[in-house]
N, CA, C and O atoms as CSV, one atom per row, in Angstrom:
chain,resi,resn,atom,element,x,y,z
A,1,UNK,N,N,2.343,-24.922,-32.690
A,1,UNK,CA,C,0.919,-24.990,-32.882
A,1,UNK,C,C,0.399,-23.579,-33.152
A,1,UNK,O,O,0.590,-22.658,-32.357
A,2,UNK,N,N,-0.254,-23.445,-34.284
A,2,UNK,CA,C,-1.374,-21.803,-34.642
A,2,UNK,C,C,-2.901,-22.376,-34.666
A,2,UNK,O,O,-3.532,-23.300,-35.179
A,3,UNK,N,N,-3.115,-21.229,-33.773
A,3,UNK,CA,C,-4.397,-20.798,-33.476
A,3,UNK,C,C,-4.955,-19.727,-33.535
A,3,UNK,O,O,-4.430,-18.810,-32.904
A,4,UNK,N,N,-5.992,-19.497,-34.173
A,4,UNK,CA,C,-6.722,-17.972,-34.521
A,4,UNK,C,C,-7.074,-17.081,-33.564
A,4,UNK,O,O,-8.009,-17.429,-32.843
A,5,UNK,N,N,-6.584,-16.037,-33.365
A,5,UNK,CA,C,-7.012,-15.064,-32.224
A,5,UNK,C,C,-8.221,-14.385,-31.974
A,5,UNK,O,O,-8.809,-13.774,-32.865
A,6,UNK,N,N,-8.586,-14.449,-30.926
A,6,UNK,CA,C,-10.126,-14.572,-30.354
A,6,UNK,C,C,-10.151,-13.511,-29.129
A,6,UNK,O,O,-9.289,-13.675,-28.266
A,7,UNK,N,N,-10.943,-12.579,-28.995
A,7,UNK,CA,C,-10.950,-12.070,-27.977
A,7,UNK,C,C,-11.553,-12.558,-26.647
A,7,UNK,O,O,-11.688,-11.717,-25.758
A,8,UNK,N,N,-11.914,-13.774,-26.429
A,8,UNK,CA,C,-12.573,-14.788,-25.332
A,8,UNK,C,C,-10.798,-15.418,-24.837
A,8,UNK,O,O,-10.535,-15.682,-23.663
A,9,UNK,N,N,-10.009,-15.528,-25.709
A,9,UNK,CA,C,-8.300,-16.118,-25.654
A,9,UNK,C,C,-7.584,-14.882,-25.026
A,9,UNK,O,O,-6.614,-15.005,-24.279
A,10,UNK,N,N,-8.130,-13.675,-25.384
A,10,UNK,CA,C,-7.462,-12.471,-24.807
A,10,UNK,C,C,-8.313,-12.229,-22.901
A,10,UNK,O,O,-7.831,-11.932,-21.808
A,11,UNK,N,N,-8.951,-12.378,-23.120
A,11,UNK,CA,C,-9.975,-11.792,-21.819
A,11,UNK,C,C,-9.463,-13.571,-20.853
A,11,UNK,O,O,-8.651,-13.417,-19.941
A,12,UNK,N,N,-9.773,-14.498,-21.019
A,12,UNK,CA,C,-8.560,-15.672,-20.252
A,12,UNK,C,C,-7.649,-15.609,-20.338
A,12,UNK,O,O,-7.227,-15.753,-19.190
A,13,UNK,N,N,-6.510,-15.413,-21.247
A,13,UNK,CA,C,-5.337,-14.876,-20.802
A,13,UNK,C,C,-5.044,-14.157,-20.177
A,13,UNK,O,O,-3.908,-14.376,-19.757
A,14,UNK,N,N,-5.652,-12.929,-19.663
A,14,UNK,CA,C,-5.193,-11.709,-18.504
A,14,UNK,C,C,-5.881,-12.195,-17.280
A,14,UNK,O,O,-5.397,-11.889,-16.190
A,15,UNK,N,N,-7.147,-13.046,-17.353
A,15,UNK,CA,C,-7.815,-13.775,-16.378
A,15,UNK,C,C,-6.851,-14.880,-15.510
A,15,UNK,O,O,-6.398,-14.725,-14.376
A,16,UNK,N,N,-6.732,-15.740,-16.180
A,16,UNK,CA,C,-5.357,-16.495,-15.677
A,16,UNK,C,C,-4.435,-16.485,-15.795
A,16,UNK,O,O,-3.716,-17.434,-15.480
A,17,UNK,N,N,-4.014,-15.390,-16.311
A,17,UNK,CA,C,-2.373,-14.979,-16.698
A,17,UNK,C,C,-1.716,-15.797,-16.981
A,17,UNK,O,O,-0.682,-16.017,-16.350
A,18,UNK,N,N,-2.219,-16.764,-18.369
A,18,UNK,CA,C,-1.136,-17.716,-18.991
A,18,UNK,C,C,-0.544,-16.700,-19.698
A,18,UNK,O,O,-0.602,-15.629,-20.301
A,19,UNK,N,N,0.358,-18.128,-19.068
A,19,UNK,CA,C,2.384,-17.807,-19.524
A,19,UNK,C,C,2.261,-18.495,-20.979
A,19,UNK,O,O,1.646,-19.561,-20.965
A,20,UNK,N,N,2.764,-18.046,-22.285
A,20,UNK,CA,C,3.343,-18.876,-23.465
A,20,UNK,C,C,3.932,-18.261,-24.065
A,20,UNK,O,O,3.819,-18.466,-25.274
A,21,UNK,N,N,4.959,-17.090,-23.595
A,21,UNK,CA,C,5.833,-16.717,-24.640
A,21,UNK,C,C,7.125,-17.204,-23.973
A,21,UNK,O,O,7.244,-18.065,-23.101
A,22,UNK,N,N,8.275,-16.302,-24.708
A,22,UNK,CA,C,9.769,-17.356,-24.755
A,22,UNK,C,C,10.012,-16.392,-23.148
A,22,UNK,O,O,10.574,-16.984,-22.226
A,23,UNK,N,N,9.723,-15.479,-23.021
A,23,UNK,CA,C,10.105,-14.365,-21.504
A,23,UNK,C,C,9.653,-15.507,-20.598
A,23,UNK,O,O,10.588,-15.826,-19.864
A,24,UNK,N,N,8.474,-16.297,-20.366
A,24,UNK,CA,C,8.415,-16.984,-19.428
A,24,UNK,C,C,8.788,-18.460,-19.741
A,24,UNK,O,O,8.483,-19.411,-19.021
A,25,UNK,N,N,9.442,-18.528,-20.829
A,25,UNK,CA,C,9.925,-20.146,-20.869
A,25,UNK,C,C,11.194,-20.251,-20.012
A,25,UNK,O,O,12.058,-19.383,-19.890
A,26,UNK,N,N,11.159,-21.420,-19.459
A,26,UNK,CA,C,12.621,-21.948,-19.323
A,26,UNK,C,C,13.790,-21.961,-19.911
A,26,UNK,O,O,14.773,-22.121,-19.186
A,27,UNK,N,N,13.955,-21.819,-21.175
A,27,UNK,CA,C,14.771,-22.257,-22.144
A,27,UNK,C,C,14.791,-20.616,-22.784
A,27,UNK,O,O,14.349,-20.534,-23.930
A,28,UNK,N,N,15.085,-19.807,-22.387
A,28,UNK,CA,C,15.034,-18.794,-22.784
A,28,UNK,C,C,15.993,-18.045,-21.988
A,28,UNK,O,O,15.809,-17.691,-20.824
A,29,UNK,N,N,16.915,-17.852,-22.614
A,29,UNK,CA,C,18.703,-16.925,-22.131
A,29,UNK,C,C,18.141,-15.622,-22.221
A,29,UNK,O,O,18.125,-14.857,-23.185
A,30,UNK,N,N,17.675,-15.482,-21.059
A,30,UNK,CA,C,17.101,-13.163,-21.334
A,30,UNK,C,C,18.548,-12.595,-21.649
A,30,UNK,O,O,18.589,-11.799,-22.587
A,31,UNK,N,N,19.753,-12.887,-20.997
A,31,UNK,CA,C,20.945,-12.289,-21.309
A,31,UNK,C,C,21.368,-12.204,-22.940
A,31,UNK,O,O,21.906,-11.219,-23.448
A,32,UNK,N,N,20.990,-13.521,-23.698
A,32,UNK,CA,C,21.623,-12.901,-25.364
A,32,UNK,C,C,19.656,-13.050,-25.762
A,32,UNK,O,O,19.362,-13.119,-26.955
A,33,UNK,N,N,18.866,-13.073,-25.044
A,33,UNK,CA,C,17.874,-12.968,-25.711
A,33,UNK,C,C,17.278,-13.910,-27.175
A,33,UNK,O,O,16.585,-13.621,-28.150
A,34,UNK,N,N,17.868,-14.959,-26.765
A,34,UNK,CA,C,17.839,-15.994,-27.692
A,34,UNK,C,C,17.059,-17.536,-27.074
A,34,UNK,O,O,17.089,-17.788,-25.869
A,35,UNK,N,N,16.464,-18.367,-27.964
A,35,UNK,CA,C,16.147,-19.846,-26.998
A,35,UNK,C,C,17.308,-20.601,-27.218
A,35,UNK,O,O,17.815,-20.646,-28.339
A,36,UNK,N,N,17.766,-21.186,-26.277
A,36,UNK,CA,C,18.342,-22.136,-26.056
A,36,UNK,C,C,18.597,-23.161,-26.806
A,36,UNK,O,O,19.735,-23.513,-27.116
A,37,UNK,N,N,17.457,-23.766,-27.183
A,37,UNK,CA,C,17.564,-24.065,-28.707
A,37,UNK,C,C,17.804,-24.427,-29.779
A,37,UNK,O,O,17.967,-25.485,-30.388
A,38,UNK,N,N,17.807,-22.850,-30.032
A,38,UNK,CA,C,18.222,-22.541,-31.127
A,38,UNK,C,C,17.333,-22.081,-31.801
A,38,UNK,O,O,17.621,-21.747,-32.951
A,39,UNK,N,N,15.750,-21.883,-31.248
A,39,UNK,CA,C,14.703,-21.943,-32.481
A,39,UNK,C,C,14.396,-20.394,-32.456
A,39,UNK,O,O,14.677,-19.611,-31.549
A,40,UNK,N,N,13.817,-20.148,-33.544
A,40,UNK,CA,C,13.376,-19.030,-34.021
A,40,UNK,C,C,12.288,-18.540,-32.808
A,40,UNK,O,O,11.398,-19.292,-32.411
A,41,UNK,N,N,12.520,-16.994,-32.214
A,41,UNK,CA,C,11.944,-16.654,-31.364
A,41,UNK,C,C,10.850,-15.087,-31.939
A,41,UNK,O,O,10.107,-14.505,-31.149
A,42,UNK,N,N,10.947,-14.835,-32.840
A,42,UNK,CA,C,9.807,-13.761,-33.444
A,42,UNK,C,C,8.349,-13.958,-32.729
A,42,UNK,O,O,7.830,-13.201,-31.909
A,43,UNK,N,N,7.832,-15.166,-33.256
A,43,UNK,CA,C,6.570,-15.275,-33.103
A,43,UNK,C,C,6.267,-15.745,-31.904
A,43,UNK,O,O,5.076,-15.745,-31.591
A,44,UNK,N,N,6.963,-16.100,-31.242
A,44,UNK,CA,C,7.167,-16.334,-29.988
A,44,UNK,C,C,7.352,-15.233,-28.710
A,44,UNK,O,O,7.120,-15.733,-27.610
A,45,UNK,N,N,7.610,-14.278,-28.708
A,45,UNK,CA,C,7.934,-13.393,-28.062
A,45,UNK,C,C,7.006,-12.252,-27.607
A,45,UNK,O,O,6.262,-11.866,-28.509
A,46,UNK,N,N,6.879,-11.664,-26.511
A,46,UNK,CA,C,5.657,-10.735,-25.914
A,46,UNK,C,C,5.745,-9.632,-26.899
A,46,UNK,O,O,4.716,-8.988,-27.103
A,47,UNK,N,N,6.699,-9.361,-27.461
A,47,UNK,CA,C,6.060,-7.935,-28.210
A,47,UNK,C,C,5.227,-8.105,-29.764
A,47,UNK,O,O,4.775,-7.143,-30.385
A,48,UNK,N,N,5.120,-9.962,-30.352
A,48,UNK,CA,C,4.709,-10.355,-31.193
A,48,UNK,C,C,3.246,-10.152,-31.000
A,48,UNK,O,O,2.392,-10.235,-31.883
A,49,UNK,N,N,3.078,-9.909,-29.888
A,49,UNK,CA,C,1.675,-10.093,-29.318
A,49,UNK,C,C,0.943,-8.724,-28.747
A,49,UNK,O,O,-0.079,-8.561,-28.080
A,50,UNK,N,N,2.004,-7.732,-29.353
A,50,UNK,CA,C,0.856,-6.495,-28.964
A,50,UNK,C,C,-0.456,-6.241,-29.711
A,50,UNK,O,O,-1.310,-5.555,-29.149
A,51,UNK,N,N,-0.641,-6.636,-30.685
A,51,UNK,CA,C,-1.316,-6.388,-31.983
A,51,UNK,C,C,-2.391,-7.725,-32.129
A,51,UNK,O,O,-1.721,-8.745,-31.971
A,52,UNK,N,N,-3.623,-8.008,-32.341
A,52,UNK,CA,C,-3.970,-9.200,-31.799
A,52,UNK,C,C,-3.394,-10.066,-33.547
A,52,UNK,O,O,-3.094,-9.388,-34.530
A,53,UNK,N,N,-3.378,-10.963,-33.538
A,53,UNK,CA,C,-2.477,-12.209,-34.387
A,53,UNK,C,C,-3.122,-13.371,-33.993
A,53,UNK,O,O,-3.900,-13.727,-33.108
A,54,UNK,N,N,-2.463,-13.904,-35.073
A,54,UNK,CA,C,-2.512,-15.709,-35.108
A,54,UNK,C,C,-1.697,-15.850,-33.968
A,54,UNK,O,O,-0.673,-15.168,-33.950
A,55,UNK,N,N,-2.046,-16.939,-32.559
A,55,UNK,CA,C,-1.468,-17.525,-31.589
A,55,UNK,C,C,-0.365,-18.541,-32.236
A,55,UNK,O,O,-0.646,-19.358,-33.113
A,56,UNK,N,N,0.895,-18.369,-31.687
A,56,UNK,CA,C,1.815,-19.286,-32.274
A,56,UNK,C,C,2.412,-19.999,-30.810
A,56,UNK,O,O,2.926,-19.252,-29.977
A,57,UNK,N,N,2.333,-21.173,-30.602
A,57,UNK,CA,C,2.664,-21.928,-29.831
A,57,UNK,C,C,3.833,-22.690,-29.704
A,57,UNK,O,O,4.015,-23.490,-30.622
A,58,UNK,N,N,4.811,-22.653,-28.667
A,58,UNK,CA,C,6.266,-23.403,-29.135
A,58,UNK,C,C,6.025,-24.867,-28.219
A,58,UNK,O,O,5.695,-24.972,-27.038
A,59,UNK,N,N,6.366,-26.102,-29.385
A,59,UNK,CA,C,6.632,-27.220,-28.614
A,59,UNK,C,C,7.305,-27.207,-27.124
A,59,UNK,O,O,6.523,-27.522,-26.226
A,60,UNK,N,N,8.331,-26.962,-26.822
A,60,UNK,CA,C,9.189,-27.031,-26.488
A,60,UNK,C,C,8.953,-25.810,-25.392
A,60,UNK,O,O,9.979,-25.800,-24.712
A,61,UNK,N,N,8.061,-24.785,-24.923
A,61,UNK,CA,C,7.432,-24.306,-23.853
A,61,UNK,C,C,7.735,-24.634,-22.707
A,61,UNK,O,O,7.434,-25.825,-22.782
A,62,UNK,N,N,8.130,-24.487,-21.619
A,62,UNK,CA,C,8.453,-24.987,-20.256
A,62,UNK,C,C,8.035,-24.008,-19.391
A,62,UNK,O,O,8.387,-22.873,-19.713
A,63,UNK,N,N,7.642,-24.072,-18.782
A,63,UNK,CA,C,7.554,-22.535,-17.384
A,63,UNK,C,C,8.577,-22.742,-16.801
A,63,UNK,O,O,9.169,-23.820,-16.753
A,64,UNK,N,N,8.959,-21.513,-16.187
A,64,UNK,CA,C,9.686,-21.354,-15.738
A,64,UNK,C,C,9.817,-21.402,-13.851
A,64,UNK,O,O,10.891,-21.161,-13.300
């Protein structure tokens, strides 16, 4: 799922400290740094998100 980045999405995100990248998914091997998977992890990933961007959302998301 993409969604347009908003600074009201930035200021609740540090507010409730949602989790949606692959570092806090379940399905996410920190050891080879890959998803589980198999799926493409770029846009997915905390450092995709230093810069504000289009929100990219993975189906397949789990907390951990």
């Amino acid at each position: 799922m993409r969604l347009s980045h908003s600074d009201e999405f930035e200021r609740e995100r540090a507010q409730y400290r949602f989790a949606f990248t692959c570092e806090s998914c379940a399905h996410f091997d920190r050891r080879r740094e890959r998803c589980r998977h198999e799926y493409p992890t770029d846009e997915h990933r905390q450092a995709y998100y230093r810069e504000p961007r289009e929100l990219v959302f993975c189906k397949e998301f789990e907390l951990e």
